[in-house]
ZADRENBA-894161 format. One record per residue (C-alpha): residue number from 1; y, z, x; residue in one letter. Coordinates in steps of 0.5 Angstrom, whole numbers, plus 2048, in hexadecimal, padded with zeros to 3 digits. Layout:
BEGIN
nr/v/w/u/rest
NUM/Y/Z/X/A
...
REM end
This chain:
BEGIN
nr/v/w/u/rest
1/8D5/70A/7EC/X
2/8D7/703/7E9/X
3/8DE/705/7EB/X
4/8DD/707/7F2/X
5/8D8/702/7F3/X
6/8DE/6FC/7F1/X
7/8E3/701/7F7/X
8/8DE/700/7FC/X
9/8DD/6F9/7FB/X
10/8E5/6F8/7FB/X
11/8E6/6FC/801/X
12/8E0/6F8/804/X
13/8E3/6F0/802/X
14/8EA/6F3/805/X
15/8E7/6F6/80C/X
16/8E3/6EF/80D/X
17/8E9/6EB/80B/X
18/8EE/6EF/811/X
19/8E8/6EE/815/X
20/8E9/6E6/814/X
21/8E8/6E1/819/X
22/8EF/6DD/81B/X
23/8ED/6D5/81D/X
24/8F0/6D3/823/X
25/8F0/6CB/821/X
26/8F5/6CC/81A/X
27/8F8/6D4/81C/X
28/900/6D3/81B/X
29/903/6D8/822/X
30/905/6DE/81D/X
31/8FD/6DE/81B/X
32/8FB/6DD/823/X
33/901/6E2/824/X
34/8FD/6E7/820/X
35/8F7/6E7/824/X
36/8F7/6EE/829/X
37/8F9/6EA/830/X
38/8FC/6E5/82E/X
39/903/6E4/82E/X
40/909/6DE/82E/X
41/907/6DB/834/X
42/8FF/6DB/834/X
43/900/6D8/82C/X
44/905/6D4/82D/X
45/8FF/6D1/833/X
46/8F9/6D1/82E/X
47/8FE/6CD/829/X
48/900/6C8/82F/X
49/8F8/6C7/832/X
50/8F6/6C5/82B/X
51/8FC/6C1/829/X
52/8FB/6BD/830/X
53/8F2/6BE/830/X
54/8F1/6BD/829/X
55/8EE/6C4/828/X
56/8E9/6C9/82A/X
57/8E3/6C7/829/X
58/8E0/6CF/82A/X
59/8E4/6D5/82B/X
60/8E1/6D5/833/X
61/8E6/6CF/834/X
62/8EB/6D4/833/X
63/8EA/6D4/83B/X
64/8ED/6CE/83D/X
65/8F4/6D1/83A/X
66/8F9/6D3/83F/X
67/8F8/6DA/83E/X
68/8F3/6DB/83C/X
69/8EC/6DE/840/X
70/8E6/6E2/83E/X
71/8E9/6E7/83D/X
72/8EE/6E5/838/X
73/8E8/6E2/834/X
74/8E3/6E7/835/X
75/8E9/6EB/832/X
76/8EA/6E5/82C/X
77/8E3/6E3/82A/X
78/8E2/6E7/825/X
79/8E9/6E5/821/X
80/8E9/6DE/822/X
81/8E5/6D8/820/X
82/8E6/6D1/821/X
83/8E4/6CE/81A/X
84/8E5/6D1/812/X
85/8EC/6D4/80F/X
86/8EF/6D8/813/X
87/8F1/6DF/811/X
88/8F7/6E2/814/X
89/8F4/6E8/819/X
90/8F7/6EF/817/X
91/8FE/6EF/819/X
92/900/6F1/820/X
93/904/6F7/820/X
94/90C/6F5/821/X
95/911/6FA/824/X
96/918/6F9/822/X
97/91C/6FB/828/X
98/923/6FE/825/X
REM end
């Protein structure tokens, strides 16, 4: 019972650790990048809003970033946050062309 009981909360710690918000005022573009729909082009525009507005003061201001829309964010809300430490999403799924 003790056994099962330490493998439910590991499992549990890693579940909520993959669901981990990324801050969008200190995320590097590879973190931003993880995120499902943002790609190289909308991350490099969070980077370049934050560098000339002094960051987002709530993920709401995520709107004022060329690309961006309700859609994008409602989409988002749930992954990002505007303070804390960020934690890198769950990687977004790469696929090699060869």
């Amino acid at each position: 019972m003790k056994k099962s009981l330490l493998i439910a909360l590991a499992a549990l710690s890693f579940a909520l650790s993959a669901h981990a918000a990324v801050n969008i005022n200190t995320a590097s573009k590879d973190e931003l990048e993880s995120l499902n729909g943002v790609g190289p082009a909308k991350a490099q525009a969070i980077i370049d809003y934050r560098k000339k507005n002094g960051g987002f003061k709530t993920v709401d201001d995520l709107n004022n970033v060329p690309g961006f829309g309700d859609k994008s964010l409602v989409k988002l809300k749930g992954q990002i946050s505007v303070s804390g430490k960020s934690a890198e999403a769950a990687p977004a799924a790469k696929t090699d062309k060869k």
